[in-house]
C-alpha positions in Angstrom: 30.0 -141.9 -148.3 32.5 -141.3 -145.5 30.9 -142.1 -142.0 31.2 -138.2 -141.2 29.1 -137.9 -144.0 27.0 -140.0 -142.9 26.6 -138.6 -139.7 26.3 -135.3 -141.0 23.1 -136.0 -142.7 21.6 -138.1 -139.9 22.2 -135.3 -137.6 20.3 -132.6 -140.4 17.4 -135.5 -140.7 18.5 -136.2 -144.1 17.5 -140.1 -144.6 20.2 -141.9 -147.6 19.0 -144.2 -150.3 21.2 -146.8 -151.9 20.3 -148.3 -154.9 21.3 -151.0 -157.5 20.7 -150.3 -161.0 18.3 -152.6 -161.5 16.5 -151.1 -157.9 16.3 -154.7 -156.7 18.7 -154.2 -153.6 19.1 -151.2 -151.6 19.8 -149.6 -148.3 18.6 -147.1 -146.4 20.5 -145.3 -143.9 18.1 -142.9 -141.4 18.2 -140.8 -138.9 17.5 -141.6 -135.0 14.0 -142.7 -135.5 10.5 -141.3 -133.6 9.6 -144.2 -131.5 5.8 -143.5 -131.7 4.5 -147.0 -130.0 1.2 -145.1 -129.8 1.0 -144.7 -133.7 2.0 -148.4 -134.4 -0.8 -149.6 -131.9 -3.2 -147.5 -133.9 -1.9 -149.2 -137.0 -2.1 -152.6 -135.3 -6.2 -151.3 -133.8 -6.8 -150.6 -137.5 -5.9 -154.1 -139.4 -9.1 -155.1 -138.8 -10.8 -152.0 -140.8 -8.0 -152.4 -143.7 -11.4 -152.2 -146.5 -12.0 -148.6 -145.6 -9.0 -146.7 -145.3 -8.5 -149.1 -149.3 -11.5 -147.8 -150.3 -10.0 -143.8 -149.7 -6.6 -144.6 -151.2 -8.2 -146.0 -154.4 -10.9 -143.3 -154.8 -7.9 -140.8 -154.7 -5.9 -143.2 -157.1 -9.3 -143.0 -159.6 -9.2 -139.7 -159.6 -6.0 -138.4 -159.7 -5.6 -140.8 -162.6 -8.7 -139.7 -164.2 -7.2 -136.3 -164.1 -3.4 -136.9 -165.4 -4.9 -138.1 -168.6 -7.3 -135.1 -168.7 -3.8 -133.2 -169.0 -3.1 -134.5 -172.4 -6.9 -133.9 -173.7 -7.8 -138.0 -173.0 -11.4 -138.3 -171.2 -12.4 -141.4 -169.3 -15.1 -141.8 -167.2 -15.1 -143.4 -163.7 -18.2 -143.7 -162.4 -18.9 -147.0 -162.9 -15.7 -147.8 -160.9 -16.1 -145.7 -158.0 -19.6 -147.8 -157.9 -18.4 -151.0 -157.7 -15.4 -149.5 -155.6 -18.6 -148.6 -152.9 -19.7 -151.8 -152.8 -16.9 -153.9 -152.7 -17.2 -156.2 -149.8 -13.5 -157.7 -149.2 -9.7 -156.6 -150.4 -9.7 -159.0 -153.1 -12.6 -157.7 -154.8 -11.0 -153.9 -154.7 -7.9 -155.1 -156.2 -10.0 -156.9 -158.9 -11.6 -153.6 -159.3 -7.9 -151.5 -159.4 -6.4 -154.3 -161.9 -8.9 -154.0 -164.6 -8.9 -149.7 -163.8 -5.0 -150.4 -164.3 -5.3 -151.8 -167.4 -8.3 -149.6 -169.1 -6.0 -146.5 -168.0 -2.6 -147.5 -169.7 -4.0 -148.4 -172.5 -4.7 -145.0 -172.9 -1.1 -143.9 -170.9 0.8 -145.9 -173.6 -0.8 -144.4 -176.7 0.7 -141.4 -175.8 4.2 -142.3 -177.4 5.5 -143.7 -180.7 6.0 -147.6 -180.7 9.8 -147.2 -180.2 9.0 -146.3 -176.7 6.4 -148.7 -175.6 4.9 -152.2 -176.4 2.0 -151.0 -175.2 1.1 -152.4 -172.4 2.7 -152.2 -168.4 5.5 -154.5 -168.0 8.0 -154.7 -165.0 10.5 -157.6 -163.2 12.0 -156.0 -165.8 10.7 -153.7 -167.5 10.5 -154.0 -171.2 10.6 -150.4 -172.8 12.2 -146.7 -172.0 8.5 -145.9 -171.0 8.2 -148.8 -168.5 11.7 -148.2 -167.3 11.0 -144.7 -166.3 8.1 -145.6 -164.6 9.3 -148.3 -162.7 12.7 -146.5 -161.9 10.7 -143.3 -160.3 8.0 -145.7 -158.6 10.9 -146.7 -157.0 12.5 -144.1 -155.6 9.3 -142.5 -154.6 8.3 -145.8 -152.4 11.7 -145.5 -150.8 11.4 -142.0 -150.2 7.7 -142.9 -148.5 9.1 -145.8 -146.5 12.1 -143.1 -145.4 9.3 -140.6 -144.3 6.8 -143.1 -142.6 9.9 -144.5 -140.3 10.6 -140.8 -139.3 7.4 -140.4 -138.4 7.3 -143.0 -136.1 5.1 -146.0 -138.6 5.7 -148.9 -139.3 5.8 -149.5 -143.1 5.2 -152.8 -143.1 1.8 -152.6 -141.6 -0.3 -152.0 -144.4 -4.4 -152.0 -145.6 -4.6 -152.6 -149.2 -1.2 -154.2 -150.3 -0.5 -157.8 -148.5 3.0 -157.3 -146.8 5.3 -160.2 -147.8 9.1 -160.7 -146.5 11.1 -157.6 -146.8 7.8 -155.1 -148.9 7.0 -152.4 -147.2 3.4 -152.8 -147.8 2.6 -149.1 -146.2 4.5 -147.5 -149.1 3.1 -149.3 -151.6 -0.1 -148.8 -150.4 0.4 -144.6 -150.1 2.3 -144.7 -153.3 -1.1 -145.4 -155.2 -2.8 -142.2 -155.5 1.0 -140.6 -156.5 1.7 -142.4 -159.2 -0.6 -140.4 -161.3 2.1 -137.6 -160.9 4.7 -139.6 -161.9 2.9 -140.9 -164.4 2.5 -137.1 -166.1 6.4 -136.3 -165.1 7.7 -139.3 -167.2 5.1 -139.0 -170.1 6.7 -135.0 -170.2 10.2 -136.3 -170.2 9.8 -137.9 -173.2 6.8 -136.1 -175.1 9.2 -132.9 -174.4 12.4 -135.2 -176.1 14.3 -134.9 -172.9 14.6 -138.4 -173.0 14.7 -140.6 -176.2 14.7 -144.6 -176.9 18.5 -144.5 -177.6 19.3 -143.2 -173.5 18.2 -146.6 -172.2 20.2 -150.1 -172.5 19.0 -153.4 -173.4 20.5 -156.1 -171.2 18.1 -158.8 -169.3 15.1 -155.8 -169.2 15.6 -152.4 -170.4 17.0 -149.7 -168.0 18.5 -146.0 -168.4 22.0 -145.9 -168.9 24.1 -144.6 -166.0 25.6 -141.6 -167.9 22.2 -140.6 -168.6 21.0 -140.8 -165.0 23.1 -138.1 -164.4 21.9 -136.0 -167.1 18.3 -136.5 -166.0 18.6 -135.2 -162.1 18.5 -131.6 -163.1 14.8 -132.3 -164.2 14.6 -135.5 -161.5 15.6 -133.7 -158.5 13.1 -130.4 -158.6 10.0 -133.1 -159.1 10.7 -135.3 -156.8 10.6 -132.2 -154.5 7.5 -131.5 -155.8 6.2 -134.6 -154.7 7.4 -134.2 -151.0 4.0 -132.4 -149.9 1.8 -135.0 -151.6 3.5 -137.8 -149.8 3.1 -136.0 -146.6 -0.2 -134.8 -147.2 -0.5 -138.8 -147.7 0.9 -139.5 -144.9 -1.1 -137.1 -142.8 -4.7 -138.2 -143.9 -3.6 -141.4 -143.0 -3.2 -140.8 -139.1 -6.5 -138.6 -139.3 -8.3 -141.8 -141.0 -6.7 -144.4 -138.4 -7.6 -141.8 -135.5 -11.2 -142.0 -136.7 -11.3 -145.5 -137.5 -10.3 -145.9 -134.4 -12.8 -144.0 -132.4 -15.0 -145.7 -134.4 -14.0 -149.6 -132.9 
């Protein structure tokens, strides 16, 4: 990238991710930011009532997961976890609540594919299949490409109401990314249900990650979903100021 380049896509509001190929160090290069203090106040106003804007990102997160295994004939029921989701009285208990959904939901994920792709269970830090690499590679992009869209919007991502920031997490994007992994989730199940991708495209060294000529080969069916996914993270992003504006008329 040439600094003209650079400046080229600053100037079109084109934000520029750079990423290792394990995704554990990166860079982000933006364009001139919204300043917004009015919007981080309102984040800051709203620490306080973190359990209920939780509550909404995990009742979308049940049931958009509910639904994504719906799409390959697998029923599950969620009532009794929207229940207990209700009551919940603190953060911790609604995390205990998404960990065991988590678990009850890719056991169910996983048996989708033949045991060359998957030991069954999720795994990541690294990742220890194709199936778990995929996952963890396009979870990673799409939290970037949250945290790229929440800065141009003038929040801050590191302000966040379910995930617990820590150092250099941007908790925000984390915590928006929950109800859009079920989307991903379907994208790389079809990848590899449809044989675009097979065991033999990944590499086994410390974890198990796709092989760079490979990640070439996969943008032409990479690049027009995560398009697709650019109105769901702003429609995320969107019903998050609505729910801080009422939370906030509300203190």
């Amino acid at each position: 990238m040439t600094s003209l380049a650079v400046r080229l896509t600053a100037n079109a509001n084109v934000p520029i991710l750079y990423l290792t190929k394990d995704s554990k160090q990166f860079a982000l290069t933006l364009p001139a930011m919204a300043k917004n203090g009015e919007l981080k106040a309102l984040q800051y106003a709203n620490l306080s009532n973190n359990l209920s804007i939780a509550k909404k990102l995990l009742f979308d997160k049940f049931t958009t997961h509910k639904a994504s295994l719906e799409h390959f004939d697998i029923t599950i029921s969620i009532d009794e976890t929207l229940t207990h989701l209700a009551l919940a009285q603190s953060i911790e208990e609604v995390m205990g609540i998404e960990g065991a959904f988590a678990k009850r939901y890719f056991a169910h994920y996983f048996s989708l594919f033949e045991k060359s792709l998957t030991k069954g269970f999720r795994s990541k830090n690294p990742p220890l299949d194709p199936i778990n690499a995929m996952l963890s590679y396009i979870y990673t992009l799409s939290y970037y490409a949250i945290t790229a869209k929440l800065y141009m919007r003038g929040f801050d991502p590191s302000l966040s109401y379910l995930h617990t920031p820590l150092r250099s997490h941007f908790a925000l994007s984390s915590d928006l990314l929950e109800p859009l992994r079920a989307s991903i989730n379907c994208f790389v199940a079809e990848l590899f249900l449809k044989q675009i991708l097979h065991a033999e495209d990944f590499t086994c060294k410390n974890g198990v990650y796709l092989k760079y000529d490979t990640r070439r080969q996969l943008w032409t069916h990479l690049k027009p979903f995560m398009n697709s996914l650019n109105p769901q993270i702003n429609r995320q992003i969107v019903m998050l100021k609505k729910n801080l504006e009422k939370n906030d008329a509300l203190l």
